[in-house]
Steps between C-alpha positions, in 0.01 A plus 500: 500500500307615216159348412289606180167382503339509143189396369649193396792435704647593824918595401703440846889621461704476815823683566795397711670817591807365649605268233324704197316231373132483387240185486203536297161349462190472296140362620151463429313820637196382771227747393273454740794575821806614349719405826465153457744499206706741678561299789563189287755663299707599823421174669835374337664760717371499874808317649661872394183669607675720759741653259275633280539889520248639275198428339338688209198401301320611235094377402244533257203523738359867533507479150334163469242639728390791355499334128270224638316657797582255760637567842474857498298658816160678513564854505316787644553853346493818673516853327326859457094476459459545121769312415456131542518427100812613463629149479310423159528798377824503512656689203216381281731268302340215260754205474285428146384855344313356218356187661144599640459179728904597672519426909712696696634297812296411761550732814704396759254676749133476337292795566314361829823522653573816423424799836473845520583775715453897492875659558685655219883605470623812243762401279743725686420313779269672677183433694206573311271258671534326832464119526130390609576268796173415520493400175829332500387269802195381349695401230722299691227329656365362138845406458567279834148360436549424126862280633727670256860388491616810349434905521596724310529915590468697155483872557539768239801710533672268763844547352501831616364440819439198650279606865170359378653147395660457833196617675332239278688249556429532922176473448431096391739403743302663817187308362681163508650436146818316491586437115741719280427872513681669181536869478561616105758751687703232631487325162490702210604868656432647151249718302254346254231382710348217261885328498560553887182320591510201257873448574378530893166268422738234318745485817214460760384200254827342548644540848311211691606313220892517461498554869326202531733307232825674630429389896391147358847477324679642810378249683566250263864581497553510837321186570733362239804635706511795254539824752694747255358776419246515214477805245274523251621676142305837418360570134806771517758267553549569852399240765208565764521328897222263547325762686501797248373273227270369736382880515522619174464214282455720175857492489567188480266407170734511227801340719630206284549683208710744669747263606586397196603869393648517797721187397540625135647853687744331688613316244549776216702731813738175491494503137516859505231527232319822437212419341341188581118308421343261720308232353359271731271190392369280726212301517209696493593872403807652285620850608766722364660785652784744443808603734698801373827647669405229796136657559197269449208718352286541788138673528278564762120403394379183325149311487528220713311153342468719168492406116754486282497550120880390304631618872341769504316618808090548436386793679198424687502150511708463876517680843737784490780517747691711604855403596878467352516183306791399228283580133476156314309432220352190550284277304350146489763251380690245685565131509154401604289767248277305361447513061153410333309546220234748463138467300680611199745248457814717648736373714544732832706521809384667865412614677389226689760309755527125560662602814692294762146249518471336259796659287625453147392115403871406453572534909231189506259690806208413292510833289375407134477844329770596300757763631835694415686228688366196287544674172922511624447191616351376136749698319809323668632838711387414842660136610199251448635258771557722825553873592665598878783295459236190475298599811208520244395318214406589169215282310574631130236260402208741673674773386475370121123388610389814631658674208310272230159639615613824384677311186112343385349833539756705278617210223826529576759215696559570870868640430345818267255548737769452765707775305191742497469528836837584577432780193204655662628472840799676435275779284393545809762552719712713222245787585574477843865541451420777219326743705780508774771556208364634157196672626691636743740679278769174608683340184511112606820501293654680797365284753614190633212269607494274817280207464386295809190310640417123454473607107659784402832380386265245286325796297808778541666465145174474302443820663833683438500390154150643427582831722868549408704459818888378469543361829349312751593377858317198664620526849588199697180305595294776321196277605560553839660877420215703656571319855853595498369845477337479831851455624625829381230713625543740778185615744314826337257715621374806265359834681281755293466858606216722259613794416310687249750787447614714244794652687781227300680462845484212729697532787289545763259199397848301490501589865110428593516139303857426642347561890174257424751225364743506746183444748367247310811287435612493917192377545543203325860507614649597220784786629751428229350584127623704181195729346463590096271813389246543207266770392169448341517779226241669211464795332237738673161339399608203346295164654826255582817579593848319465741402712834556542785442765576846715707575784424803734722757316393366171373741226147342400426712229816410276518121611101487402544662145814258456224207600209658243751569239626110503194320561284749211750686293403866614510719817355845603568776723163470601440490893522183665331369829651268773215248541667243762848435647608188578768299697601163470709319775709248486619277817758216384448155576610273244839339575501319138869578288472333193311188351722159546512275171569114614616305207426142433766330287705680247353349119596702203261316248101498525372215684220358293321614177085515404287591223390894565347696240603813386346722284265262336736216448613236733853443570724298721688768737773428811354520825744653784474446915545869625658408800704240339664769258808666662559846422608640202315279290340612171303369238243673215128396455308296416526294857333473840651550809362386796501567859305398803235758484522627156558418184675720224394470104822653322355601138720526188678809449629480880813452708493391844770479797476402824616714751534561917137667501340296233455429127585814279366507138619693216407583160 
């Protein structure tokens, strides 16, 4: 089983491994405890409760947390006297450089919270200073007494050597403190102390909470007859046990995203397709992201609850972390986005989110602002009678009210303004897909794009047309496509060894990493696991460092320049240094073959017609069942083709087919 839960809804696709067949389905999202629409969703499948082999989920809470501050644990700080602003500080980053009145965030940890301790480490990893136990015990005592839920242990140079964290850590638990104790060693074991503490400050803010969440849906399950195991997806693509997410929730933030990639991956190996780009639209957010040669574009520090600006990521304006993530760009457009007018008389769109409660106005939950969804509704592409298969009703008439406020305020009838919100919003999102592809030295030309989410195959031809792509794929149920992901992922775990050498070998680190995680993966009972190397790379004195795959023979130097010469058109001979090496492990769990098509009755001709506009002009257009089409059939735009999660607008100009994996259009 596979279960998505968005901001809006909760995607639940369930897998029959013996007979290759998959169920799907699509529900409301409960905000306030996300389980409860869980266990609804499977409550149609208890009698086969005992045969269910694996679960794997995938949630928007850390990051819902962090963005709105609610839920996340008070946090103690420990580090080196002198150095308890480091935190706001941080690399002295303004996320507005010309605005005089700009905010950064608000610290996790405010500055009460924050201890000190004499002790210092060298950067080779030597003592200069020993830890003040006296010190460090009175410290605990404020925290026990001050009933914080969280400490964290902060100490400069503890990549290199970790002694005075773990002496630390000993320290609040002899005086009696029982919350989460996180060392920055354990989870960031890199240099750059600003990053390693707020990546370590934002995971202590988190743990009681998805621990909390992840043993309240545990027991939910099993009280629901549920007992399979439950993974939960990692930002990387990788799934996390209950228990390691539990402990390190920081990888677990960006985790629905991924599984869409993840998805779009395994589909473009089927397809064997070399160069592929994601675009996934959903109801809150849209995100874009690239696969080349079957690897996702992966990095290994964002800003957590940050800014964006045309999908671009504002420095300054989140909490950096510091962990492997697939790189999206992201912005503020989905279904629900909400459009307005501003004091000068312009129509806008976002960033603001109607959400699951209330929603769009059209889904009739007592939303009355106007929304991405009602202007498709208004303009005839979204069906204005029902959408899951008829599960829920459309009211086109409060989609056409909501959309007249916005009419009276701009002088123009509700289908123009309808039309300009679908302009802006795809404005928008066309940024986001250009700075994975053209800014990025990518020609979409050579790309073919995979749209999915609730509303991507709505807004994917506009899109193409205005950035040039030739084909597109909308997978089968593409607005369920992320959850199917989950179902492909494997268990991951990613070990980090600093280095810091100019020597260009790294065969001996190969053997130091490979020892710590073999010992870390039989502990969790892993004993049967492939493992991938990667260097973190830069030119002596350079600030950041790329990173490229490596194996223990591997000549750095000349795979490095290959990397700097693609990515920035030049190379040198200068000297480079080894900053980090990294391993990446890989224990197989997913049993899933291939996605399982069911087809309703074969119908060669569209089942219905409506009025849709296109292009500024209404027209009649034939309206197609997806699952009613058998394969092979073709038709060009302008039509709509819908399905039970999705619906596809087919523009003029394209060809469509319907294939095994899903709906293929050409140009």
């Amino acid at each position: 089983m596979g279960i998505d839960v968005g901001g809006t809804f909760t995607d639940i696709v369930v897998y029959d491994t013996d007979k290759n067949e998959s169920q799907v389905l699509k529900l409301p999202t409960t905000p306030k405890n996300p389980g409860e629409a869980i266990v609804e969703g499977l409550s149609g499948f208890r009698k086969r409760a005992k045969e269910v082999g694996l679960i794997s989920h995938a949630s928007t809470i850390a990051t819902n947390a962090l963005l709105t501050h609610t839920g996340l644990a008070r946090a103690a700080l420990v580090t080196n006297r002198g150095f308890r602003d480091v935190l706001e500080i941080a690399r002295q980053r303004r996320p507005e450089l010309y605005d005089l009145y700009a905010r950064r965030p608000i610290p996790i940890v405010e500055r009460k919270d924050r201890f000190t301790v004499h002790g210092r480490m060298l950067a080779d990893g030597n003592e200069l200073e020993p830890l003040d136990l006296r010190e460090a015990k009175a410290v605990s005592k404020e925290i026990v007494e001050g009933r914080f839920q969280s400490v964290v242990v902060a100490f400069l140079n503890s990549y290199r050597n970790p002694e005075h964290e773990r002496l630390m850590e000993t320290v609040p638990r002899k005086t009696g403190f029982a919350g989460w104790v996180n060392l920055s060693s354990d989870v960031d074991r890199e240099y750059r102390e600003y990053e390693r503490m707020s990546t370590t400050v934002v995971n202590a803010a988190l743990s009681p909470l998805i621990s909390s969440y992840l043993s309240s849906l545990r027991t939910m399950l099993d009280g629901a007859g549920f007992t399979a195991p439950v993974y939960m997806m990692n930002s990387d693509g990788g799934m996390n046990t209950l228990n390691h997410a539990s402990q390190y929730p920081i990888t677990v933030i960006e985790s629905g995203p991924a599984a869409g990639v993840l998805a779009s991956k395994q589909l473009a190996d089927a397809l064997s397709l070399d160069r592929v780009l994601t675009f996934d639209m959903g109801g809150t957010t849209a995100k874009a992201g690239t696969i080349v040669d079957g690897v996702p574009d992966v990095s290994y520090e964002f800003e957590a609850a940050g800014r964006s600006h045309s999908g671009r990521s504002i420095k300054g304006s989140g909490y950096a972390v510091r962990t492997s993530f697939i790189d999206l760009a992201e912005v503020s457009a989905g279904g629900g986005t909400l459009a307005w007018v501003d004091d000068g008389g312009a129509l806008q769109v976002g960033p603001e989110s109607a959400g699951a409660e209330p929603g769009p106005a059209a889904y009739g939950k007592g939303g009355k602002r106007p929304t991405v969804t009602d202007a498709n509704v208004v303009l005839g592409r979204i069906n204005p009678q029902y959408l899951l298969g008829g599960k829920m009703p459309i009211f086109a008439d409060l989609a056409r009210e909501s959309m007249g406020e916005l009419s009276d305020a701009v002088g123009l009838v509700e289908e123009k303004v309808a039309e300009g919100v679908i302009r802006l919003v795809d404005n928008n999102m066309a940024k986001a897909i250009s700075m994975v592809s053209v800014e990025r030295g990518r020609d979409p030309r050579e790309f073919a794009m995979v749209a999915f989410g609730g509303a991507g195959p709505l807004h994917c031809c506009n899109l193409a047309d205005g950035l040039g792509f030739r084909r597109i794929i909308v997978p089968v149920h593409a607005g369920l496509f992320s959850a199917s992901g989950l179902l492909a992922a494997d268990v991951t775990r990613n070990f980090v060894l600093p280095v810091l050498s100019t020597n260009g070998t790294v065969g001996s680190f190969f053997d130091d990493l490979e020892s710590t995680a073999r010992q870390a993966l039989l502990s969790e009972g892993f004993d049967r696991y492939s493992l991938n190397g990667f260097v973190d790379v830069r030119y002596r004195g350079q600030s950041h460092e790329l990173t490229i795959p490596c194996r223990r023979s591997s000549d750095v130097r000349r795979l490095f320049r290959r990397k700097h010469r693609a990515l920035y058109g030049y190379d040198s001979a200068d000297e480079i240094e080894i900053v980090n090496l990294r391993l990446r492990a890989r224990i197989r769990v997913s049993r899933m073959t291939k996605r399982f098509l069911r087809h309703g009755k074969v119908r060669s001709n569209a089942s219905q017609s409506r009025r849709v506009w296109f292009g500024g002009m209404p027209a009649k257009v034939p309206v197609y069942i997806r699952e009613e089409a058998p394969l092979g059939s073709s038709g060009t735009g302008p039509c709509v083709i819908e399905e039970y999660d999705s619906t596809l607008v087919v523009n003029r100009g394209w060809a469509w087919t319907i294939q095994e994996y899903g709906t293929e259009l050409n140009r």
